[in-house]
Z-matrix of the N, CA and C atoms (Angstrom, degrees):
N
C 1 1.451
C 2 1.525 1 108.51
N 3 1.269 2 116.76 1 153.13
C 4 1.284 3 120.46 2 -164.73
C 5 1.729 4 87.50 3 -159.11
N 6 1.575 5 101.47 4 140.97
C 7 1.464 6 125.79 5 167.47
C 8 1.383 7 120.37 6 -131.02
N 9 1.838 8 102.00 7 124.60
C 10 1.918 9 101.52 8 -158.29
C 11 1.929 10 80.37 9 -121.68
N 12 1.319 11 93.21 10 147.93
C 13 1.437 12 89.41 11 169.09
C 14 1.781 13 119.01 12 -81.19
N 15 1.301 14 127.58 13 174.61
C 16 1.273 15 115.46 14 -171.67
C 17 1.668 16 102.75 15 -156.56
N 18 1.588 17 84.85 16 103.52
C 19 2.188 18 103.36 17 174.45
C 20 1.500 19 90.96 18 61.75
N 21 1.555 20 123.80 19 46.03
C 22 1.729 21 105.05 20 171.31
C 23 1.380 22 126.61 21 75.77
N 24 1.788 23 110.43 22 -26.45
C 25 1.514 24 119.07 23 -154.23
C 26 1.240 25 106.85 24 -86.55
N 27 1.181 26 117.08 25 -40.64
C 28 1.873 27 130.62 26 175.17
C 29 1.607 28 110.29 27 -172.34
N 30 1.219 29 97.78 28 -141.94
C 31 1.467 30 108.12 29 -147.57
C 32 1.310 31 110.03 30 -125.03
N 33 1.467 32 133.08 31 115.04
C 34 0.969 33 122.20 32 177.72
C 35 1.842 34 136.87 33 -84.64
N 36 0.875 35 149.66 34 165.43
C 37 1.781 36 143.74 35 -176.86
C 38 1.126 37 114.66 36 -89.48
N 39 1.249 38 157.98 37 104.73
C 40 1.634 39 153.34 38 142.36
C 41 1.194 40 123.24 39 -71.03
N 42 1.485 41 133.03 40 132.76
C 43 1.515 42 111.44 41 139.29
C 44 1.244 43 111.37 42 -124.17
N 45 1.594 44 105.42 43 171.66
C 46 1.845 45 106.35 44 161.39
C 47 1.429 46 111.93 45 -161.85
N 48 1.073 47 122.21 46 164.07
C 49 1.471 48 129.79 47 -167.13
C 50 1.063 49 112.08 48 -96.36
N 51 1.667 50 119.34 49 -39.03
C 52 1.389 51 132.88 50 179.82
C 53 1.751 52 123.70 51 -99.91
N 54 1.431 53 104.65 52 5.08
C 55 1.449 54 113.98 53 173.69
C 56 1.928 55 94.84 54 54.58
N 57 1.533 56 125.87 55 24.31
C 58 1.685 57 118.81 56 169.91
C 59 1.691 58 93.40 57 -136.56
N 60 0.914 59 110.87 58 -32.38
C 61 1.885 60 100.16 59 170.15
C 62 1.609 61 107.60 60 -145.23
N 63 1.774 62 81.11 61 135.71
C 64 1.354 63 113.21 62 -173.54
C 65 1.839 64 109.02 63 -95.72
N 66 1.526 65 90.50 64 160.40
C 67 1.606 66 99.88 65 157.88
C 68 0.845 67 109.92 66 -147.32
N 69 1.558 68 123.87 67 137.80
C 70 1.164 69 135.67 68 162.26
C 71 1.523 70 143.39 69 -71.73
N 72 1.386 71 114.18 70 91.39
C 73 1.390 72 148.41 71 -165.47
C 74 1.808 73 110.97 72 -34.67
N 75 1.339 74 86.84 73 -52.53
C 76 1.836 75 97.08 74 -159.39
C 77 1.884 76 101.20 75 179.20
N 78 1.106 77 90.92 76 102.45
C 79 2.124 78 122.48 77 163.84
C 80 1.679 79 89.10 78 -60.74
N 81 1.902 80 102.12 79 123.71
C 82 1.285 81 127.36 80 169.53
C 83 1.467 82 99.90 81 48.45
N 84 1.275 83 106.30 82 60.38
C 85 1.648 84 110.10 83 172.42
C 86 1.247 85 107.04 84 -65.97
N 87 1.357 86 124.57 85 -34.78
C 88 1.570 87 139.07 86 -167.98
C 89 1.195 88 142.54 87 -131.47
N 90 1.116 89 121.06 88 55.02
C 91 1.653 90 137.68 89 -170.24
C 92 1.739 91 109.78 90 -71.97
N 93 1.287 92 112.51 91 158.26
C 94 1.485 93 121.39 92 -173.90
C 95 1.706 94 85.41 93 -127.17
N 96 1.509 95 116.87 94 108.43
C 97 1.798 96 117.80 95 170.53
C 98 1.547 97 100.69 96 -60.96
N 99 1.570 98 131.00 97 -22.74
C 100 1.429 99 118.49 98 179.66
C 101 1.148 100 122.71 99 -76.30
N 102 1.611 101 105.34 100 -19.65
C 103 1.594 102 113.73 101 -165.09
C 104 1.798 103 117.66 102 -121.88
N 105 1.109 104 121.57 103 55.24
C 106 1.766 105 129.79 104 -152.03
C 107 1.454 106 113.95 105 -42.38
N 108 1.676 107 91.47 106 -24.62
C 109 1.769 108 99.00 107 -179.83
C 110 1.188 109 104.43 108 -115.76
N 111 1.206 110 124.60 109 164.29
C 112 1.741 111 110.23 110 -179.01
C 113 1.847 112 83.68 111 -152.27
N 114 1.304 113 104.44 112 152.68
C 115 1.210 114 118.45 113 178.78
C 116 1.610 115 113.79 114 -91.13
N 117 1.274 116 125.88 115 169.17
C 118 1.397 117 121.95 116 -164.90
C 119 1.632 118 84.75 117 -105.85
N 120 1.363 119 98.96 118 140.45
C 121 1.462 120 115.51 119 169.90
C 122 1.775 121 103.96 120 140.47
N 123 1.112 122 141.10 121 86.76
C 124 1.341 123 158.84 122 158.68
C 125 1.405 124 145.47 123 -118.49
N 126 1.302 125 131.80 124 139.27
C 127 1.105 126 110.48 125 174.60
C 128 1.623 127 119.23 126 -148.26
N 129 1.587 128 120.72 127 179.84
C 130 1.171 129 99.26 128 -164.28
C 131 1.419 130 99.77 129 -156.70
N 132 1.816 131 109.01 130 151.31
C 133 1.399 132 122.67 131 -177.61
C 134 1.408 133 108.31 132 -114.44
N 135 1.568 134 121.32 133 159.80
C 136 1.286 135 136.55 134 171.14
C 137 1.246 136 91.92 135 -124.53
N 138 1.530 137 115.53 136 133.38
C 139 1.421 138 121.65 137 -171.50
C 140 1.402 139 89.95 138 -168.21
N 141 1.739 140 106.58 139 121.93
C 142 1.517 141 118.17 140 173.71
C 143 1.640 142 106.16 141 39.84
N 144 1.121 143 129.48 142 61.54
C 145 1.584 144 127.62 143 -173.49
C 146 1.501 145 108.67 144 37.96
N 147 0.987 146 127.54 145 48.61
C 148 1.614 147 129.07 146 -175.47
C 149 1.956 148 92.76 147 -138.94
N 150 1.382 149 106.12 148 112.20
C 151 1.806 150 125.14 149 172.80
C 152 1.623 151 98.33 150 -67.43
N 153 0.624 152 122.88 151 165.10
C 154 1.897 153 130.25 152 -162.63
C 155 1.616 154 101.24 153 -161.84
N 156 1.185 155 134.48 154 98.97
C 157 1.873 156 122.85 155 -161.44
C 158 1.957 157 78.33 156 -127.16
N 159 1.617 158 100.61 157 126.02
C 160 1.606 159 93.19 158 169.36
C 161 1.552 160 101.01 159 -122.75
N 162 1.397 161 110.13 160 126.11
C 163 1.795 162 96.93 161 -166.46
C 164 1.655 163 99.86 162 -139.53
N 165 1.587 164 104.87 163 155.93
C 166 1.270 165 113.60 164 -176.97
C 167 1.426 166 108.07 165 -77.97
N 168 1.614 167 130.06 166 158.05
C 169 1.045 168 151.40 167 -137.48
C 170 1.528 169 108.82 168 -144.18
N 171 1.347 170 153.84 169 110.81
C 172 1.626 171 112.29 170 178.36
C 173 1.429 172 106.37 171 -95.25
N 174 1.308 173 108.04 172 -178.88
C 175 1.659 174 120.35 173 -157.61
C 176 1.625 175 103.49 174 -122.79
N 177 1.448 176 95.91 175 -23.08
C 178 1.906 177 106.38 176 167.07
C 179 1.526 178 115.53 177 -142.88
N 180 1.253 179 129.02 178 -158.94
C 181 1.085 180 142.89 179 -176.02
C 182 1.403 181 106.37 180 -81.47
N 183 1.588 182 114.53 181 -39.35
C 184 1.632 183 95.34 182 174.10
C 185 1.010 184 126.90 183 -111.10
N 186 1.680 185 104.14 184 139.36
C 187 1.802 186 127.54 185 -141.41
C 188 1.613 187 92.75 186 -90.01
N 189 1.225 188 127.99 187 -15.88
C 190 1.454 189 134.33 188 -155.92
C 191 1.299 190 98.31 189 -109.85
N 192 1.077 191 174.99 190 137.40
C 193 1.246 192 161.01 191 139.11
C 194 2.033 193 111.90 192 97.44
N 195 1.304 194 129.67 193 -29.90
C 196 0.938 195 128.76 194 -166.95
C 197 1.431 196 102.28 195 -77.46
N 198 1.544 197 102.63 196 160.61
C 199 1.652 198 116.63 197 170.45
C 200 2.025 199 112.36 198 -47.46
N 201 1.473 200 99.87 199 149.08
C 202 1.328 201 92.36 200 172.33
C 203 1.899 202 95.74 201 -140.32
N 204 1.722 203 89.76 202 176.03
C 205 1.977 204 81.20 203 173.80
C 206 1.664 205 83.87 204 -162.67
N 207 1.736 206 101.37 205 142.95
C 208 0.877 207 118.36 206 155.99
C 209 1.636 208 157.39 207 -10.13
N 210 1.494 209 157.62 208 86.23
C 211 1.050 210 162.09 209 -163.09
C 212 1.351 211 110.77 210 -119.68
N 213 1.565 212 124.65 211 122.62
C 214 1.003 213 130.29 212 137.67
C 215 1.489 214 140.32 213 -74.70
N 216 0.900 215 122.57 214 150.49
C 217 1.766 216 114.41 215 -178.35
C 218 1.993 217 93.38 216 -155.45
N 219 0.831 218 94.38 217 155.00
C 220 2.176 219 103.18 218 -179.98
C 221 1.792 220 100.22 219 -160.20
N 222 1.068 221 116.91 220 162.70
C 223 1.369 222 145.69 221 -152.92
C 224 1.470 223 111.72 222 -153.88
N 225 1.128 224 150.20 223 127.44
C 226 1.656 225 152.31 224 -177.23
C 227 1.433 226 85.39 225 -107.79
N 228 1.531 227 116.84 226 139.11
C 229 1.321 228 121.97 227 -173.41
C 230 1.840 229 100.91 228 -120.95
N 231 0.818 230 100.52 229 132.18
C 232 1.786 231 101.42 230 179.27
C 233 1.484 232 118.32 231 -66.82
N 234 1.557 233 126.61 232 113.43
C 235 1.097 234 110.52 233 175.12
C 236 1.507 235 131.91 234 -50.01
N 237 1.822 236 111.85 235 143.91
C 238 1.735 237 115.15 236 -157.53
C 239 2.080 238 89.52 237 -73.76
């Protein structure tokens, strides 16, 4: 699984078997309603079927240079 951000707005879904081609799961899999824009920089764990998304936040108006802080968010995934 892989999470790419998409136009700032959220987060998009990947998977792949071979880590050389992807598919794309689900457009704005992961939005924050507090945060409309989200900055690029995230990452993510699979742990015991539990999604783990840790993503930047901003702290002001500027997305380029401004302060940022931490967010967690996780998902329990149903075994296939």
């Amino acid at each position: 699984m892989l999470i790419g951000i998409y136009y700032g707005e959220g987060y998009d879904l990947y998977s792949s078997t071979d880590f050389l081609h992807w598919k794309l799961e689900k457009r704005n899999w992961f939005k924050d309603p507090e945060y409309p824009i989200l900055p690029s920089g995230s990452t993510c764990a699979l742990i015991n079927n539990t999604l783990y998304h840790l993503y930047q936040i901003p702290l002001s108006n500027d997305l380029i240079t401004g302060a940022f802080s931490l967010k967690l968010a996780f998902v329990k995934l149903k075994d296939p």
